[in-house]
N, C-alpha and C positions, 0 to 999 in steps of 0.2 A: 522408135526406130525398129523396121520389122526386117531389112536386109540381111539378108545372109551373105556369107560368103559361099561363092558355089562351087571355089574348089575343096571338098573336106569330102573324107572317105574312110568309109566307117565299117568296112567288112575287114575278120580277122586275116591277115598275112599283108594288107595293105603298107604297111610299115616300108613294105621294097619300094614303093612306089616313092621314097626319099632320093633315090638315082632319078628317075625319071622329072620330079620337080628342079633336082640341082642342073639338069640337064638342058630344059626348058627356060631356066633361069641363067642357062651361061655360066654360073659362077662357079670361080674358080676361090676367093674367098669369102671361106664361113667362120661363122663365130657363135660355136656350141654354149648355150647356157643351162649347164646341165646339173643335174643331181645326181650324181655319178654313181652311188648305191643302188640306186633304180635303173641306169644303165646297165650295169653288168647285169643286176638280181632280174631284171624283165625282162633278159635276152637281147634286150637292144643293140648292145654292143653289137655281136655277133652279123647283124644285116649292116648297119651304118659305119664301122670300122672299116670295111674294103673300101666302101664309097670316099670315104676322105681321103683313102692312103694319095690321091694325085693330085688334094688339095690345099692351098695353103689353111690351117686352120690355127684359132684363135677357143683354147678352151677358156669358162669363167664357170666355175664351179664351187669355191670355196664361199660359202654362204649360209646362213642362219636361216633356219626354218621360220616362215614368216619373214617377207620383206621386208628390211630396214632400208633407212635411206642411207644408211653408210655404204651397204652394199648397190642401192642402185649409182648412187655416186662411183664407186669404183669401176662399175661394171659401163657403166657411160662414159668414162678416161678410157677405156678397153678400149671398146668400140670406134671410140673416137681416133686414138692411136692404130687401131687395124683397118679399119675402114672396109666393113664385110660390107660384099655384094646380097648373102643372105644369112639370118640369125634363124636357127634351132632350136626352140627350147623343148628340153623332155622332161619329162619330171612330174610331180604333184604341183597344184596351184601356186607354191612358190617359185617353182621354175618357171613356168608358164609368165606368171605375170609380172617376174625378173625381166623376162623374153621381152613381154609387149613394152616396158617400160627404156630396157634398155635400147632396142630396135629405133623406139620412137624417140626420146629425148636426148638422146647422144645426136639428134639433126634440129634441136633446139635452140634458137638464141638463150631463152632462161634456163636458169640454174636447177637442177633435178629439184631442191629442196621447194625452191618456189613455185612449179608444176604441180607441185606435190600438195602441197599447201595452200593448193588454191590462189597463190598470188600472182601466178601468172596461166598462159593459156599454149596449149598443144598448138604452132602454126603452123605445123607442115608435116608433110607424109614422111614419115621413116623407112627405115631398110624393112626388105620383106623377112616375113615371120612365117617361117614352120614350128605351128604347135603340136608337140607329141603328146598327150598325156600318159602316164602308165599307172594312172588311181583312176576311180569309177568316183568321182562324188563331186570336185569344182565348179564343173563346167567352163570353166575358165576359157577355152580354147573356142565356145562359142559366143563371147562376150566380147562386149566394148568397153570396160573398164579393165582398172587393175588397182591393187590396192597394195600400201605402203607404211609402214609403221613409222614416226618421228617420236621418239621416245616412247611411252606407253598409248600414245593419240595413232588411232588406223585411221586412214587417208582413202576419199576411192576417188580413182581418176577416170572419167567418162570421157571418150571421144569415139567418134569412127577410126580412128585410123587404128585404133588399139584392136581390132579386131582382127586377126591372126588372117593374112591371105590364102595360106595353106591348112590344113590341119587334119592329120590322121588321128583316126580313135580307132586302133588296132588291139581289141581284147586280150589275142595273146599275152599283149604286154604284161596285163594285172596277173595272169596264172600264178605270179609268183607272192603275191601280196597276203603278207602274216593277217590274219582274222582281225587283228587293234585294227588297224589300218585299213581294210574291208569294212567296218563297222561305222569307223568315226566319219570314212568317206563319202560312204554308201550314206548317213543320214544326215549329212548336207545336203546331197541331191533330195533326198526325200525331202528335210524342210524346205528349199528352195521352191521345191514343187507345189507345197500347202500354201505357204506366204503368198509365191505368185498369183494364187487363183485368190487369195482374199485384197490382196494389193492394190492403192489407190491408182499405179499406172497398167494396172492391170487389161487386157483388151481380151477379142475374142479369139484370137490367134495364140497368145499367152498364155490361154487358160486349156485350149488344145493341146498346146508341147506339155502343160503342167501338172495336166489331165495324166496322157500317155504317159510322163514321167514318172508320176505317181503310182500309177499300175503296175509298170516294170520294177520301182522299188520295192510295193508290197509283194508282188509276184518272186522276188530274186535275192530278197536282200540278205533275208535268214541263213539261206542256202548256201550263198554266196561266201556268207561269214563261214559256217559251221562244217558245209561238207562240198564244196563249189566244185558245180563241172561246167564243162565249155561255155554250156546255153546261160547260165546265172551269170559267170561274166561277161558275157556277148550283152543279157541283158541288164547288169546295174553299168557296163557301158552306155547303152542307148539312154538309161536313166539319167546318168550324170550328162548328158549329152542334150535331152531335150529340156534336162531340166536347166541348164543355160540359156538353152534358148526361148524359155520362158524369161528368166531373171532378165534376158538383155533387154528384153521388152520392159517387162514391168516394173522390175529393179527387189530387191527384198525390204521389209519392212522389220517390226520390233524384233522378234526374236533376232534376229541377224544386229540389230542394235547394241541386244544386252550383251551377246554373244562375244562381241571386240574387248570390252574390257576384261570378260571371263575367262579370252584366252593371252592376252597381255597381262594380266594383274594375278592371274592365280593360275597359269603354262595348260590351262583344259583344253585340249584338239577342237581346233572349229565347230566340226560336226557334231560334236557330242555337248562342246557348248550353246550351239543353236538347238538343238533336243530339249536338252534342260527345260526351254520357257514354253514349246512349244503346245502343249497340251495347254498350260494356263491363259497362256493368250489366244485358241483357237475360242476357250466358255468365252473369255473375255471380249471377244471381236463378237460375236453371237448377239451378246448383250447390248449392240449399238441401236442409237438413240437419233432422231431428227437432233437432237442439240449436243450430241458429242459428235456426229460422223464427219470425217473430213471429207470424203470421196464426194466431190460435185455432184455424180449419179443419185445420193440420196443411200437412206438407213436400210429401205427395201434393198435394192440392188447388191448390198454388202450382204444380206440376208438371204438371196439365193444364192448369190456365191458359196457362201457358210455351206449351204444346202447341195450344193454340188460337193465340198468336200466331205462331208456325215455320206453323202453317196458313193462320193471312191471309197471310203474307208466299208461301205459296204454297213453301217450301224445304221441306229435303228433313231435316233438323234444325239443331238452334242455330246452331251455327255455319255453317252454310249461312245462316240469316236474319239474322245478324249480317252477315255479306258483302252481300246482299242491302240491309240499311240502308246501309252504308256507299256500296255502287254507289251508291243512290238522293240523299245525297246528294253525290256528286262530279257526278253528272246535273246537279244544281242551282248548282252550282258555288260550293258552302258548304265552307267551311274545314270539316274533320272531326275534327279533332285540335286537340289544343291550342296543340302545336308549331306548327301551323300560322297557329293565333292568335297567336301570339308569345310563347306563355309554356312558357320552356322551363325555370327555374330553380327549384329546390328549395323557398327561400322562399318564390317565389309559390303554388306548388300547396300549400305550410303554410296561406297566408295561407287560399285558400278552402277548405281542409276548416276550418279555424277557426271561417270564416264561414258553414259550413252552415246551415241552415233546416233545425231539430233538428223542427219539427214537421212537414214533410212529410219529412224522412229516417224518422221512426216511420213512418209507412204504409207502406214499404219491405218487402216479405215475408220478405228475410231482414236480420237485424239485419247493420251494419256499423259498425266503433270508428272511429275518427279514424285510425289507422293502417291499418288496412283501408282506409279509401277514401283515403288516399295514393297507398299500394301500387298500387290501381285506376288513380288518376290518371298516376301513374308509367306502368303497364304500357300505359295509353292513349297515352304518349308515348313511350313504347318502339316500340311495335308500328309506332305511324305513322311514325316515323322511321327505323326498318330499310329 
C-alpha cells in the first residue's frame, strides 16, 4: 500500500488549520479522543478550545497508556451514543490509534474484541479522523493499522480506512516534551526507520521515507532530547512522520516483535523497548543465508539493504554501525540492554520469545526459531554485561 493521504500538513502553526477542516467538514459534532496532559502541556488547548466553544462536543479521555480493548470498547459505546460527524485524536500513539480504532469500529457490525482478534473483518468506512500527534516517534498518523492490547497479547489491525483522513504534524506541539519522552519516542521512529529498510515488505519507496527518516533522527535526536530548539523538533517531527510512512509500507519486523512483550510484561516504553534488540538483530540480519532468508528477493538483496543502513549510519561496516547504535543510545541515556532493564533471569527472556508477535517476527528477512532468539537475547545480555 503506497497511498497517502493528501490532506496532512506538517509546517509549525498548522495546528489552526483544525477550524478550516471542521469547517470543510460541516461538522457540528466532534468527538475529541484525547490525552488531555498533552492537551494543555503542548498548547493545544489554547487554538482548538475557541474552535469547539459552538460545538456539540463528545470528550473520551480517561484511558490507560497503551490500548486496551476495555477502553476501545468504551470508547466505541461513545461513539456510537454521539454519533460524531468528525473524531480528533491528539495525543501520543495511544491517542491516535484510540482515534483510528474508535472512528472506525463504532460503524462495525462485529464486536471491537473480535476486530481486534482477528476474528472478524473492518467492512466499511468510519467517521472522519483528525490525527494530532504531540510526540515525535509513532508515526501513527501516517499509518493504516492500529494496535490494541487483550490482556498481555498486542493486536495490530490493518486496513485502509484506518488511515487518518486529515492529519496535522504541528512541531510546536512537542516544545513541551520532558527529555524521557523525546528519547523513548524519538527511537521508535529511528528503529521503525532501520527495520523498514531491512524488511521483507520492504520496496523502494519504503526505503526513501526510511532513509530520510533515518538522517533526520541521527541529525536531531540527541539535541532534541538534551538541549532542543525549533529546527530539532521541526526535524524528529519529519522523522517520526516519514518514518510511518515507511512502516505503512513495509510494516516492522523482529525488534518490534520482542518489543510487545517487553512493554506488556515488564511496563519498558515502546521505543526504548525496540532499541533494546536493535543492534543484535541488525549483526544478526547481516548474517543471512540462501537457507534461512525469508524475503523472496534472495540472501543478496537483504545484504545491500544491510549495506544501505552501515551507510546511513555513516560506519565503516556491521559491526562498526552496531557500536554506532549502541553509542547513540547511551548519548540518550536509555537503558540498552536488557540487563540493564532488570531482566536478567532465564525465565524471563522464555517468557518474551514466548510472547513474540509471530506476525511482525515473519517480515524479519532472515527466519529465527524460538531458540534462536533466545540465544540472541542471551548473547544481548552477555555482551552488555561483560
Amino acid at each position: 500500500m503506497t497511498d497517502q493521504n493528501d490532506s496532512v500538513f506538517l509546517e509549525p502553526g498548522d495546528l489552526a488549520k483544525v477550524a478550516q477542516i471542521v469547517q470543510d467538514l460541516a461538522a457540528k459534532r466532534i468527538m475529541m479522543v484525547v490525552d488531555r496532559a498533552a492537551y494543555d502541556a503542548s498548547g493545544a488547548a489554547a487554538v482548538i478550545q475557541p474552535i469547539l466553544e459552538s460545538l456539540e462536543v463528545s470528550w473520551f479521555s480517561d484511558f490507560e497508556l497503551n490500548p486496551k480493548i476495555a477502553d476501545v470498547q468504551r470508547g466505541v459505546d461513545q461513539a456510537r451514543a454521539f454519533d460524531p460527524e468528525l473524531v480528533i485524536a491528539l495525543g501520543g500513539g495511544t491517542a491516535i490509534d484510540l482515534g483510528k480504532l474508535i472512528s472506525s469500529l463504532s460503524h462495525q457490525d462485529a464486536s471491537p474484541r473480535e476486530i481486534v482478534t482477528g476474528q472478524a473483518s473492518i467492512e466499511r468506512a468510519g467517521t472522519p479522523l483528525l490525527a494530532i500527534p504531540t510526540t515525535s516517534g509513532t508515526g501513527s498518523e501516517a499509518t493504516h493499522f492500529a494496535v490494541a492490547y487483550v490482556g498481555h497479547d498486542k493486536y495490530s489491525i490493518a486496513d485502509r480506512s484506518l488511515l487518518p483522513r486529515y492529519t496535522i504534524v504541528d512541531a510546536q506541539l512537542t516544545y513541551s516534551l520532558p527529555a524521557t519522552i523525546t528519547a523513548a519516542t524519538g527511537l521508535d521512529a529511528f528503529c521503525q526507520a532501520i527495520e523498514s529498510i531491512w524488511a521483507v515488505g520492504s520496496t523502494d519507496e519504503s526505503i526513501g521515507y526510511a532513509v530520510a527518516a533515518g538522517r533526520f533522527a541521527l541529525q536531531h535526536l540527541v539535541a532534541a532530547t538534551h538541549r532542543p530548539t525549533p529546527a530539532d523538533r521541526l526535524g524528529m517531527c519529519r522523522a517520526a512522520h516519514l518514518a510511518g510512512r515507511a512502516i505503512n509500507i513495509s510494516k516492522t519486523t523482529a525488534s518490534h516483535a520482542l518489543s510487545y512483550p517487553l512493554t506488556s510484561l515488564h511496563e519498558i516504553p515502546h521505543g526504548i523497548a525496540v532499541a533494546m534488540t536493535l543492534s543484535p538483530m541488525l549483526a544478526y540480519n547481516a548474517q543471512v543465508s540462501d537457507s534461512d532468508c525469508t524475503d523472496p528477493r534472495g540472501a543478496e538483496a537483504v545484504r545491500r539493504r544491510i549495506a544501505i543502513i552501515v551507510e546511513l549510519l555513516e560506519a565503516a561496516d556491521v559491526a562498526d554501525a552496531c557500536q554506532r547504535i549502541e553509542a547513540l543510545f547511551a548519548e540518550l541515556g536509555c537503558p540498552a540492554s536488557l540487563a540493564e532493564a532488570g531482566i536478567c533471569d532465564e525465565q524471563a527472556l522464555r517468557q518474551i520469545v514466548d510472547s513474540v508477535n509471530t506476525q511482525r517476527l515473519s517480515n524479519n528477512p532472515r527466519s529465527a526459531s524460538p531458540e534462536t532468539l533466545l540465544q540472541l537475547l542471551k548473547g544481548n545480555l552477555a555482551e552488555n554485561e561483560a
